[in-house]
Each structure stands twice: as structure tokens, then as C-alpha cells.
C-alpha positions, -999 to +999 in steps of 0.1 A: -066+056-397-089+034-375-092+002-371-111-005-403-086+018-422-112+042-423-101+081-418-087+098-384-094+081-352-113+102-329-119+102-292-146+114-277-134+147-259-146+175-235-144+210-251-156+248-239-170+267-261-178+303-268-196+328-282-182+332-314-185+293-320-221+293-314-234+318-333-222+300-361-248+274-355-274+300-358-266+329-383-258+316-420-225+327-443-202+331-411-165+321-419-154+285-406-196+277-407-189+242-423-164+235-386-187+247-365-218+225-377-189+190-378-187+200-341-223+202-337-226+170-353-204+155-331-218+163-299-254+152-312-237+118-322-222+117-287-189+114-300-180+148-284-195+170-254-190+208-248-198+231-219-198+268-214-202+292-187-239+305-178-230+334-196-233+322-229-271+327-231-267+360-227-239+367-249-257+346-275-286+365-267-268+398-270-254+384-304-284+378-318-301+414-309-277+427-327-280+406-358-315+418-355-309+453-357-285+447-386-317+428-401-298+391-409-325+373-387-357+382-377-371+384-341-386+352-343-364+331-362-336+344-333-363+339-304-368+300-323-332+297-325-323+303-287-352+279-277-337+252-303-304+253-281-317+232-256-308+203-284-277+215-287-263+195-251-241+228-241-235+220-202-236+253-187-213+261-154-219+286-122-189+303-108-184+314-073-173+347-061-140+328-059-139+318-091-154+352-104-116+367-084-095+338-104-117+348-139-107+387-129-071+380-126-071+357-158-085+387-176-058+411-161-033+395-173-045+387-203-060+421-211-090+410-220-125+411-207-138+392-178-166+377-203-137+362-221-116+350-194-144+329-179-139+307-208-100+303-206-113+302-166-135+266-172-115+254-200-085+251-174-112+241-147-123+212-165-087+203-175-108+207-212-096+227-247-115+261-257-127+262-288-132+296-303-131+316-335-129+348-320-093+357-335-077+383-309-090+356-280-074+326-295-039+348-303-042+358-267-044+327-253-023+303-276+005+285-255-008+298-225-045+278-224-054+249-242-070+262-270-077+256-306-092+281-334-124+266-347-108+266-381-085+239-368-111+218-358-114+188-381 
């Protein structure tokens, strides 16, 4: 409770997040929707801030082709939606070639893709959690990274 005896307390905190948590701002009926807006709403309040690799606008972008060609948005509304995330204060991080070798070996011994590992990659570069609610990712990466399934956030 906080101070007023009013809910959870909750600190303002730093998280990374992907892909799978994005789209959720943009494409209507996806599961855990209701999380992934209480997120959003907390980083327009200021009360939380999240970053991502560069990468995201092109996996978002990808994302929403896709979507597209299985005709849940239209052209526009998904060429609207990718200009309205420059509201949505995602910091966006470079990597090096050095840090593209540290992402490589993250995703080797994960097995997973390179894409993915650059997340787990800036989540422990900015000492920050990972959200996600891409399932296989988040059962790959439990114990090992700090992450947390989008369903868990509250």
C-alpha cells in the first residue's frame, strides 16, 4: 500500500522492450492487450521509461506488413501507427560490432535468434528487466536474464 493506503507502491523503473510487447499497442484483440496499454500508460505518465534496440522499427515494421497481408490493418492505419510511436518515448540503442559479437554469443547459447538476443543483450546492458510476451523467449531466458512476461506486469 502507499503512503495514503492507496494500492501497490510503484517506482518508477527502466524496462526493454520487444517486439511482441509493442505490437500490442497497435493491433486490437491481442492476448495480455489490457498489460500492455497499463505499461503504455505508465511511461506517458512518466512513472516508467522503456528502451529498445534500433531494431525494433523494423521488426515492428515487419510486424505490421504482415498484419497487412493477413488484412487486420490497413496500409494506412499501420503507416499512421508507426508515425504515432514517436509518442510512445521508446529510447532506441546502437550496438557496436562488439556488442553485435556479445548479442551472437547470447543467441548461441540461448538458441535463439540474434534479433532476440539483442534484447536480453540491452536488458543486461542497462542493468534493466525485459519485458516480453513472446512465450518461447521469456521460457528461454527466465532465471538466466531479468525478465518478466507481459502478463505479469501489473
Amino acid at each position: 500500500m502507499d503512503s495514503r493506503g492507496q494500492g501497490e507502491i510503484r517506482s518508477t523503473g527502466l524496462y526493454i522492450v520487444d517486439t511482441s510487447v509493442v505490437l500490442k499497442w497497435i493491433l486490437s484483440g491481442e492476448p495480455n492487450e489490457q498489460n500492455a496499454a497499463a505499461l503504455r500508460d505508465d511511461v506517458l505518465a512518466g512513472n516508467d521509461e522503456i528502451a529498445a534496440p534500433s531494431l525494433l522499427i523494423h521488426e515492428v515494421g515487419n510486424s505490421l506488413w504482415k498484419a497487412i497481408k493477413r488484412k487486420r490493418i490497413t496500409p494506412s492505419e499501420a503507416c499512421k501507427a508507426l508515425e504515432n510511436m514517436n509518442d510512445a518515448q521508446v529510447i532506441l540503442h546502437e550496438f557496436s560490432w562488439t556488442d553485435a559479437s556479445i548479442i551472437l554469443t547470447i543467441a548461441s547459447q540461448m538458441d535463439m535468434t540474434s534479433y532476440d538476443a539483442s534484447y536480453l543483450f540491452l536488458s543486461e546492458k542497462m542493468n534493466a528487466r525485459l519485458i516480453t510476451a513472446d512465450d518461447k523467449m521469456y521460457q528461454k531466458a527466465k532465471g538466466k536474464f531479468k525478465v518478466i512476461h507481459l502478463k505479469d506486469y501489473l
